[in-house]
C-alpha positions in Angstrom: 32.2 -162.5 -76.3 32.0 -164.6 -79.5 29.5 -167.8 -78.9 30.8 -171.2 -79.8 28.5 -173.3 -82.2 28.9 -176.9 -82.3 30.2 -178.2 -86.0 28.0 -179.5 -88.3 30.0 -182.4 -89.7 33.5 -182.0 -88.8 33.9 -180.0 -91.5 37.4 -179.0 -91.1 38.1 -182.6 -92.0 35.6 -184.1 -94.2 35.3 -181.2 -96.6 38.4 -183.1 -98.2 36.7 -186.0 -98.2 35.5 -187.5 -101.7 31.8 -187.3 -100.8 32.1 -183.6 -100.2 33.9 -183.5 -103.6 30.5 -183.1 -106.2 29.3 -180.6 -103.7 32.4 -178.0 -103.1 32.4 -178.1 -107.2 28.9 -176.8 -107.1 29.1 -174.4 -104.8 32.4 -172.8 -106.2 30.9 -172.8 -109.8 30.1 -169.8 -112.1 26.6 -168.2 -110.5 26.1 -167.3 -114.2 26.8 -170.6 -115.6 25.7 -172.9 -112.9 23.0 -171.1 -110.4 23.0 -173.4 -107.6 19.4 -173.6 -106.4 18.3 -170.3 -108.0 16.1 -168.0 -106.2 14.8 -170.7 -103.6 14.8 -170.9 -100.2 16.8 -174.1 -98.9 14.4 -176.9 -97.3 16.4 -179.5 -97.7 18.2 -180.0 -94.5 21.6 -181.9 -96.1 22.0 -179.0 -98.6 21.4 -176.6 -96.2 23.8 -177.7 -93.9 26.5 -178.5 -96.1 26.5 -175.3 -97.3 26.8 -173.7 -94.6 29.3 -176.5 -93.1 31.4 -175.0 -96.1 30.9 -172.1 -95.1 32.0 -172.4 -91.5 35.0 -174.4 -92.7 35.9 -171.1 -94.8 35.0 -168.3 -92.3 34.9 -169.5 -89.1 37.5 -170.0 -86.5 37.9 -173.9 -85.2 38.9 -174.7 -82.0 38.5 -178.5 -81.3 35.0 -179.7 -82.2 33.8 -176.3 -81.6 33.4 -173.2 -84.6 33.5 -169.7 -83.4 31.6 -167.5 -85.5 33.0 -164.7 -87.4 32.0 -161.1 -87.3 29.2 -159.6 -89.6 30.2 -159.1 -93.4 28.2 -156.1 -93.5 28.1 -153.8 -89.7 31.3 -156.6 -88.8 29.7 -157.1 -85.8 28.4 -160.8 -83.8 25.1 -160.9 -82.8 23.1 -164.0 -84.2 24.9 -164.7 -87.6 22.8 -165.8 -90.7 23.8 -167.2 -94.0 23.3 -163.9 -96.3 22.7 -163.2 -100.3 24.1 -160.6 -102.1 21.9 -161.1 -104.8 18.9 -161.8 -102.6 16.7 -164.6 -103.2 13.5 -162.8 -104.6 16.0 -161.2 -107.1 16.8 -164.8 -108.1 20.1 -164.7 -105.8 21.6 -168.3 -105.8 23.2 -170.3 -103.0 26.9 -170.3 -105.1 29.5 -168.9 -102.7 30.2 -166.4 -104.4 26.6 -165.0 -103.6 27.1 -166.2 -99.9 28.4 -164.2 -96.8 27.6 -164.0 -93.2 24.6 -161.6 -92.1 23.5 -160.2 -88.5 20.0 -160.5 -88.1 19.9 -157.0 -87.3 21.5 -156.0 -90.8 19.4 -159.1 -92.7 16.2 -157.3 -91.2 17.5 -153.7 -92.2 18.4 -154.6 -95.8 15.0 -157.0 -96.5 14.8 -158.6 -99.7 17.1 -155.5 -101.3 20.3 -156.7 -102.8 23.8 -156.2 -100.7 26.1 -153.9 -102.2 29.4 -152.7 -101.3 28.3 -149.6 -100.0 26.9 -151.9 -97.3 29.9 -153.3 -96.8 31.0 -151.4 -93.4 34.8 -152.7 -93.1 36.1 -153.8 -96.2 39.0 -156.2 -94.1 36.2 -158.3 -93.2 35.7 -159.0 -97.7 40.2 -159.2 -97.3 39.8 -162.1 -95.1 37.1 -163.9 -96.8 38.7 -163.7 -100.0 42.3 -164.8 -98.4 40.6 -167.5 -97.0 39.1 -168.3 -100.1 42.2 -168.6 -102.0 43.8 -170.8 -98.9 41.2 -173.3 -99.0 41.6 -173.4 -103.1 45.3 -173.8 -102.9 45.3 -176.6 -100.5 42.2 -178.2 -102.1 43.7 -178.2 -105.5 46.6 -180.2 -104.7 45.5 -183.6 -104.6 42.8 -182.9 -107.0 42.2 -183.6 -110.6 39.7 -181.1 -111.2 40.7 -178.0 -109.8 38.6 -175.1 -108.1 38.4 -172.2 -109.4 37.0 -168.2 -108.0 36.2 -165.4 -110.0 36.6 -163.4 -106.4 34.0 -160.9 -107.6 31.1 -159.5 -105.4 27.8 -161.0 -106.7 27.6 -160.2 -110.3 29.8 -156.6 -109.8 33.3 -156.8 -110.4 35.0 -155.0 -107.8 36.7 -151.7 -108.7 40.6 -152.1 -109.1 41.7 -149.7 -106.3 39.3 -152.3 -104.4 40.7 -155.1 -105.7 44.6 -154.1 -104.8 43.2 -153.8 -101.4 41.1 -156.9 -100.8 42.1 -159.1 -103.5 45.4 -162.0 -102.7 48.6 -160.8 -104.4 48.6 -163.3 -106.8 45.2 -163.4 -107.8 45.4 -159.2 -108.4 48.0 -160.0 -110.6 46.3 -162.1 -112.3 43.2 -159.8 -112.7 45.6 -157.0 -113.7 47.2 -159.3 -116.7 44.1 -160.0 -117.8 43.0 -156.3 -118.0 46.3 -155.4 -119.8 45.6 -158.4 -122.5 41.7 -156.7 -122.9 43.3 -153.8 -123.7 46.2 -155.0 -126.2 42.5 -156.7 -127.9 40.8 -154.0 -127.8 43.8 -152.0 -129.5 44.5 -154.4 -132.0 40.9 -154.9 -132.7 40.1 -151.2 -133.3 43.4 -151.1 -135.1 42.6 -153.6 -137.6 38.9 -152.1 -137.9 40.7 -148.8 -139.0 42.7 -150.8 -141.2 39.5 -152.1 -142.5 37.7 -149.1 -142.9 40.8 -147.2 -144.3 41.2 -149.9 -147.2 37.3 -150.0 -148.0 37.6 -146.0 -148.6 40.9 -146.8 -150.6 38.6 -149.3 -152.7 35.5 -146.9 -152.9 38.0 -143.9 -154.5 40.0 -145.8 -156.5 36.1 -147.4 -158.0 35.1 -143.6 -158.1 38.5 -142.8 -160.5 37.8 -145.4 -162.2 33.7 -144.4 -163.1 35.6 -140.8 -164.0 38.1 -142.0 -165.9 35.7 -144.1 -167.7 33.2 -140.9 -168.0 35.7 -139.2 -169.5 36.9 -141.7 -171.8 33.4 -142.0 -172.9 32.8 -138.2 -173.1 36.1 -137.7 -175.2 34.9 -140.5 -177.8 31.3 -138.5 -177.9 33.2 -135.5 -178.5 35.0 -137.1 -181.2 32.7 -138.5 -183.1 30.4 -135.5 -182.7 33.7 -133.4 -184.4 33.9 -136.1 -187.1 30.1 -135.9 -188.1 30.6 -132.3 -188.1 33.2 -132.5 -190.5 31.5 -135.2 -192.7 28.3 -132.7 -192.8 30.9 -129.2 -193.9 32.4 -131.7 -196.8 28.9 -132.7 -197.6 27.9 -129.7 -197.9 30.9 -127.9 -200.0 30.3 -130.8 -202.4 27.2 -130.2 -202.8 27.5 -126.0 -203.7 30.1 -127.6 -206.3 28.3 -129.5 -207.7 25.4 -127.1 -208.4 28.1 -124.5 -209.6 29.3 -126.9 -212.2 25.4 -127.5 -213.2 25.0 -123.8 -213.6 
């Protein structure tokens, strides 16, 4: 039987609220850009419990006043459920959601201060619903918002393979992935294209300069040649004057 665990905050309601506004931002932020509380642990009681307020309002099941835990990210299993790292907190894991799931105690105590990976990762329908419910909570947030949220929907720092992603991954935010992957490619084409391009007209520049260094050898070689032939000539009618001009003086 699942235990019920009285709310926090009324989070279901006040999580649209304005004062939860600054908050949500942080906690859906880049881990890379904004590390939200960076390899500490949590001892201030209003941070701490609106994270985790958040993340009862994602995960958890409300019924009235009352949430209803869900299952273990990891074994998918309900005994005495943590707030868990990926990244874990001596490796400088940070309190950004998308370092954040739910732990067992039994599985917090097995993995230690060792990151989570997705071989841990026992049922991988438990990561589908998180990141559906993900993508609910940032489609109805966003509508009445200014500044919208945004996910990156990877796990930790990994990016999740693609066969992964089809499986876990919304529709429309695996189409989106899979666009963006096509335009790397049509970059990374274009790019190496243009490099050959590059590199093709650099050799094209190199041989026509090494034509033109023969051609000018040669030009150069031909005029030595010449004049070499003329002085040679010059010295024979030198020389055939001269054997005249002593005949005549004989």
């Amino acid at each position: 039987m699942q235990r019920k665990v009285n709310c926090f905050k009324g989070c279901h309601k006040d999580l649209f609220k304005p004062k939860f506004k600054n908050f949500i931002e942080l906690i859906f932020s880049d881990m890379n850009k904004f590390p939200l509380f960076k390899g500490k642990r949590l001892n201030d009681r209003n941070d701490n419990n609106n994270i985790k307020c958040i993340l009862q309002y994602l995960f958890w099941n409300v019924k009235g006043k009352n949430c209803i835990p869900c299952l273990c990210d990891v074994c998918g299993k309900n005994k005495g459920i943590i707030m868990g790292h990926i990244i874990s907190r001596d490796n400088g894991g940070t309190y950004n959601l998308q370092n954040l799931l739910w732990t067992c105690q039994s599985c917090e105590d097995k993995i230690g201060s060792n990151n989570i990976t997705l071989n841990h990762i026992q049922n991988k329908n438990l990561l589908k619903k998180k990141y559906q419910k993900i993508f609910q909570f940032i489609q109805e947030y966003n509508k009445n918002k200014k500044n919208f949220l945004s996910f990156n929907y990877n796990f930790g720092n990994i990016e999740i393979d693609e066969k992964l992603q089809k499986l876990i991954l919304p529709s429309q935010e695996f189409k989106k992935k899979e666009h963006q992957r096509k335009l790397l490619e049509n970059f990374k084409q274009i790019s190496s294209q243009a490099s050959l391009k590059k590199f093709k007209s650099k050799s094209q520049r190199s041989n026509r300069s090494k034509s033109k260094k023969k051609t000018k050898n040669q030009w150069s070689s031909s005029q030595t040649s010449r004049r070499s032939h003329k002085s040679k000539r010059s010295q024979k009618k030198s020389q055939k004057s001269s054997t005249i001009d002593n005949w005549d003086d004989s």
